[in-house]
C-alpha positions as CSV (number, residue, x, y, z in Angstrom):
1,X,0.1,25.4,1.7
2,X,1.3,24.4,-1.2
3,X,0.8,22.6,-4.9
4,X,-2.2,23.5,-7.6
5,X,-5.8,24.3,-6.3
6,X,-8.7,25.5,-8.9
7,X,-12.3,26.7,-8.5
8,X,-15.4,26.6,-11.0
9,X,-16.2,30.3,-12.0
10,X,-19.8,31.5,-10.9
11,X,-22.5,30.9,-13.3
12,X,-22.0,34.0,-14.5
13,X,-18.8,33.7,-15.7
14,X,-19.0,30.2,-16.8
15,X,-19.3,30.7,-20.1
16,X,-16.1,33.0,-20.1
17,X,-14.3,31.7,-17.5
18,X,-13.1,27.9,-17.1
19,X,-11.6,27.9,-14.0
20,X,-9.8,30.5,-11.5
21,X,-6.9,29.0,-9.8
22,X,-3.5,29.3,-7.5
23,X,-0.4,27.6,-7.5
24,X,1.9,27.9,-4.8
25,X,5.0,27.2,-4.8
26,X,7.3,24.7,-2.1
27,X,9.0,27.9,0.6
28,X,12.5,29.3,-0.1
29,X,15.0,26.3,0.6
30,X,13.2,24.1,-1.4
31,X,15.3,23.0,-5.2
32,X,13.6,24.8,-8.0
33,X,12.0,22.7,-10.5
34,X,10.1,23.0,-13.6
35,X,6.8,22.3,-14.5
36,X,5.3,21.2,-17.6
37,X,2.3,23.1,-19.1
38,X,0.0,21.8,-21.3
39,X,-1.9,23.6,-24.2
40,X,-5.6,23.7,-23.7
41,X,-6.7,26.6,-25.9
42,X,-7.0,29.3,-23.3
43,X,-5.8,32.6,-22.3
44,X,-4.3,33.0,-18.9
45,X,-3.9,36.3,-16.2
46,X,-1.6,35.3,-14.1
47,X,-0.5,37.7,-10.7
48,X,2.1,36.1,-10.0
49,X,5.2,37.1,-6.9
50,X,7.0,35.7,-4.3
51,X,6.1,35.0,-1.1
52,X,7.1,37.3,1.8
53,X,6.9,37.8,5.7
54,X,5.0,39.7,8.2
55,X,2.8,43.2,6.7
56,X,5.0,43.2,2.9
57,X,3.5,39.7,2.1
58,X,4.7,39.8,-1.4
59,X,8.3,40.9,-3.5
60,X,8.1,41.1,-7.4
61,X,4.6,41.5,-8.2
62,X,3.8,41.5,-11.9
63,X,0.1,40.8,-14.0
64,X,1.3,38.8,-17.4
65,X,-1.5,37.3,-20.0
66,X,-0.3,34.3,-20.9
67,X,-1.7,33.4,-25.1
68,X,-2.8,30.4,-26.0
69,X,0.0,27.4,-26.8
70,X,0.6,25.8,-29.9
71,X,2.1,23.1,-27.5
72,X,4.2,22.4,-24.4
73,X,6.1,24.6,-22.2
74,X,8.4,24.0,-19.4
75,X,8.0,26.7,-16.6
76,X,10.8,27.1,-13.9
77,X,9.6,27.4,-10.7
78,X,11.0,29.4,-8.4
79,X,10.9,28.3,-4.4
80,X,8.5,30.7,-2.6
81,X,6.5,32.0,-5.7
82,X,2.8,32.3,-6.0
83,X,0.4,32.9,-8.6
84,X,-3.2,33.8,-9.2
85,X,-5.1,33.0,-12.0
86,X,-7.9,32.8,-14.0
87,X,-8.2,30.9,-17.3
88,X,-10.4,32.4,-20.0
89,X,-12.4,30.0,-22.9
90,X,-11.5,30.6,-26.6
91,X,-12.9,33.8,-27.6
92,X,-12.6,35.8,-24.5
93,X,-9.2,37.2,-24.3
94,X,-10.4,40.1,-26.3
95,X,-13.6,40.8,-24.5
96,X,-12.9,40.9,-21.0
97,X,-8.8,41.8,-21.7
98,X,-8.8,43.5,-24.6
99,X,-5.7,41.6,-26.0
100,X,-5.8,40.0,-29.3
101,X,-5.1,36.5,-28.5
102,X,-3.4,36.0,-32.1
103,X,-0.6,39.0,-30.5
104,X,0.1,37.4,-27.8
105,X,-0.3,33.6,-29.0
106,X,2.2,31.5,-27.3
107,X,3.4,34.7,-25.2
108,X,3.8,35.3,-21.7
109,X,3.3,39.0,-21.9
110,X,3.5,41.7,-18.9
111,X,-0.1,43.8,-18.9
112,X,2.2,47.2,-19.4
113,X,3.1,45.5,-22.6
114,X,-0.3,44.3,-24.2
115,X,-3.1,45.7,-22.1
116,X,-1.9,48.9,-20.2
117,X,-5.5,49.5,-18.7
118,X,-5.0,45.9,-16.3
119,X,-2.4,48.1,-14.7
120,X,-4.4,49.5,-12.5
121,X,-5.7,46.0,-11.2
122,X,-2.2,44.9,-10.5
123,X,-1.6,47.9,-8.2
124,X,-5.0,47.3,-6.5
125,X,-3.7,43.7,-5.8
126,X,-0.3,45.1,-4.7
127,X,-2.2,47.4,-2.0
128,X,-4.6,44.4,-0.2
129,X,-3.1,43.6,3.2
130,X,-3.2,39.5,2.4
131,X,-2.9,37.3,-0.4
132,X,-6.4,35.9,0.9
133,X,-7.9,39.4,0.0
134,X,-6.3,39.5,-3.4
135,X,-7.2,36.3,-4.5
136,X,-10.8,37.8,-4.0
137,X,-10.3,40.7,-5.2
138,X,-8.7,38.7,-8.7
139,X,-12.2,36.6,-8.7
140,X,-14.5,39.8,-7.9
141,X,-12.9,41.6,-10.5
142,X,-14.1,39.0,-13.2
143,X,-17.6,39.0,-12.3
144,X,-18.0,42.9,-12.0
145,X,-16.2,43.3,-15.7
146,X,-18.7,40.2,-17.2
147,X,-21.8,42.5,-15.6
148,X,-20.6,46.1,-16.5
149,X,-19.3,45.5,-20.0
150,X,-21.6,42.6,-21.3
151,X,-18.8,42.0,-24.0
152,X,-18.1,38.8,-26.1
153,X,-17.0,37.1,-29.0
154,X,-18.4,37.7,-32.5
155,X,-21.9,35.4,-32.6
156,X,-20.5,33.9,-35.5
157,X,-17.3,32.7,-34.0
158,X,-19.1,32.0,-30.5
159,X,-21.2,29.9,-32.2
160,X,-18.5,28.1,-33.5
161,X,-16.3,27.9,-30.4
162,X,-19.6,26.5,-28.4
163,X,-19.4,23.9,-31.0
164,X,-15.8,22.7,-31.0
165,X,-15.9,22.7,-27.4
166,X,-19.2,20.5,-27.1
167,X,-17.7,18.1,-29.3
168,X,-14.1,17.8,-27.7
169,X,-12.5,18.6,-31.1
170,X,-14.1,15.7,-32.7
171,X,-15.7,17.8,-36.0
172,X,-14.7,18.3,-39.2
173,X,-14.1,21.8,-40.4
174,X,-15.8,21.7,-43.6
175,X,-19.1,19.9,-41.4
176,X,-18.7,22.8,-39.4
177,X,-18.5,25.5,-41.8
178,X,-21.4,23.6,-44.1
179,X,-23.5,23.7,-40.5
180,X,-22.8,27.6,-39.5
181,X,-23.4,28.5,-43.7
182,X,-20.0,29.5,-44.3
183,X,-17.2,28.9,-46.2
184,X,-13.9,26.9,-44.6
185,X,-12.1,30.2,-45.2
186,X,-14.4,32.4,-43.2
187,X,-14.3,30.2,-40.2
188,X,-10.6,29.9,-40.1
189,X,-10.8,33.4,-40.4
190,X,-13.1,33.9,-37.3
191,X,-11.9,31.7,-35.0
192,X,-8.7,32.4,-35.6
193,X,-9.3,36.3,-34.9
194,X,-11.3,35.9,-31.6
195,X,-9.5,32.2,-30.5
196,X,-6.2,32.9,-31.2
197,X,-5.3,29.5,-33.3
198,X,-6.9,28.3,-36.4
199,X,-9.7,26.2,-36.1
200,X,-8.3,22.9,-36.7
201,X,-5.3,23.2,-34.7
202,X,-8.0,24.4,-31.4
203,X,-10.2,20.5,-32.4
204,X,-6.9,19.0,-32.3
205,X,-5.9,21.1,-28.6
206,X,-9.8,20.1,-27.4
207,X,-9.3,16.5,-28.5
208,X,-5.7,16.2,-26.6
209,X,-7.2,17.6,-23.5
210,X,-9.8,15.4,-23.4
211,X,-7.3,12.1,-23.9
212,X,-5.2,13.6,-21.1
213,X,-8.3,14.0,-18.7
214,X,-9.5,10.3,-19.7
215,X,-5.7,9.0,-19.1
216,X,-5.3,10.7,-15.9
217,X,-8.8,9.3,-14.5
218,X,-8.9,5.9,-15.8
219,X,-5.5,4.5,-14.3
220,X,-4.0,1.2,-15.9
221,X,-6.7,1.3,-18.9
222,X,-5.6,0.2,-22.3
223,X,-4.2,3.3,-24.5
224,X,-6.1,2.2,-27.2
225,X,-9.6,2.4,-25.5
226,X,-8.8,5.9,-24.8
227,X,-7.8,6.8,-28.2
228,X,-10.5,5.3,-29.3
229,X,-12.9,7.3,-26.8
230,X,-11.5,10.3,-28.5
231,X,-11.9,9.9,-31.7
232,X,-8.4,8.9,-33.0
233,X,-7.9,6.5,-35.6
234,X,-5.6,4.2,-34.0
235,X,-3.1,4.7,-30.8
236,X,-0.1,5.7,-32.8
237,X,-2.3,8.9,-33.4
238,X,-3.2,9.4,-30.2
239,X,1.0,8.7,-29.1
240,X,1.4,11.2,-32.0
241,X,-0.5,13.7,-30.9
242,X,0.5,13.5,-27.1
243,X,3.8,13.6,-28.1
244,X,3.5,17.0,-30.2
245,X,1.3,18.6,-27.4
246,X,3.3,16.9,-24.4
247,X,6.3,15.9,-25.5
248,X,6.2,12.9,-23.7
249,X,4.0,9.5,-23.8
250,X,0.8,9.5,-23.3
251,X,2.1,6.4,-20.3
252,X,4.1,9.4,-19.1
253,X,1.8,12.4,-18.9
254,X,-1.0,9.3,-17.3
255,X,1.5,9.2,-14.0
């Protein structure tokens, strides 16, 4: 098997957790190739190793977080590799990690390096006898931390994720800050702290990601309507925008 799969969390996690995932890799033999990641605002653990034969069914384990992205990056990808994932909302690095997003913004960081308690979950994945087992073990791990430690974002800057995400980006900050009673200062402030990336720059992320899942679904429809859709002023913006986040057109990154 191989290519991108992705599964909803529980509802228990859902408010945490925006998808768990795995990507597999075409086998050794295969040309390596590179893949093109796209900012969404999120923190990433990622298990990631290559794929092996009979009872050792994996070579070069390692656990990274992977920050949130001010934009693009191209990933090589090796033949035979395999990750695990789960993708964590704005705000929740910290809780269920405890990594700063803001250290690690834009990283792709090894657990020994930023979060040396996570070790311990890497070597418990090492030690299951299939990558079947491990995948659950990633996804039962998630819902057992969520339970025991009950942590999360500040209310102040949950409050304010909740409602950047609701609206796809489309709010202004000073609205926003007028509607939580705060000044623009102290909500740059907060979300920045528990997000990772200043407020605006997450509207703008939320905004892109919802153009790129309205150009990817609606096949052959007119740029503009999309842009529109999504609350930019014109389609240069939205072309502007895409090409920042994507770096490429917005034709492009519709396949």
């Amino acid at each position: 098997m191989t290519g991108y799969e992705e599964w909803a969390p529980p509802a228990s996690l859902a408010e945490a957790v925006d998808a768990f995932w795995r990507f597999t890799a075409p086998p050794p033999g295969a040309a390596p190739f590179s893949h093109r990641v796209l900012p969404d605002g999120c923190t990433d653990l990622i298990f990631q190793f290559r794929g092996a034969r009979g009872s050792t069914w994996l070579a070069d384990p390692q656990l990274v977080v992977v920050g949130p992205m001010e934009r693009f990056a191209l990933v090589d990808i090796e033949p035979g590799a395999v990750s695990f994932g789960v993708r964590l909302r704005p705000g929740w690095a910290l809780p269920l990690l405890g990594v700063s997003p803001c250290e690690v913004c834009g990283l792709n960081v090894p657990v020994a390096d930023c979060a040396p308690d996570l070790a311990v979950l890497q070597r418990r994945l090492e030690d299951c006898a299939s990558p079947a087992r491990a995948l659950r073990l990633f996804q039962e791990t998630f819902s057992r931390q969520r339970a025991s430690v009950g942590a999360s974002p500040s209310p102040r800057a949950a409050q304010a994720l909740r409602w950047l995400q609701a609206s796809g980006g489309q709010v202004r900050m000073s609205t926003l800050a007028h509607t939580l009673g705060i000044s623009e200062r102290t909500l740059h402030r907060d979300v920045l702290d528990e997000a990772g990336v200043a407020p605006k720059l997450l509207a703008r992320v939320l905004r892109f990601q919802r153009a790129v899942a309205l150009l990817r679904s609606r096949a052959g429809e007119d740029v503009s309507s999309v842009a529109l859709a999504c609350g930019y002023s014109d389609q240069a913006h939205l072309s502007r925008e895409v090409r920042e986040f994507a770096g490429v057109t917005p034709g492009m990154l519709a396949g």
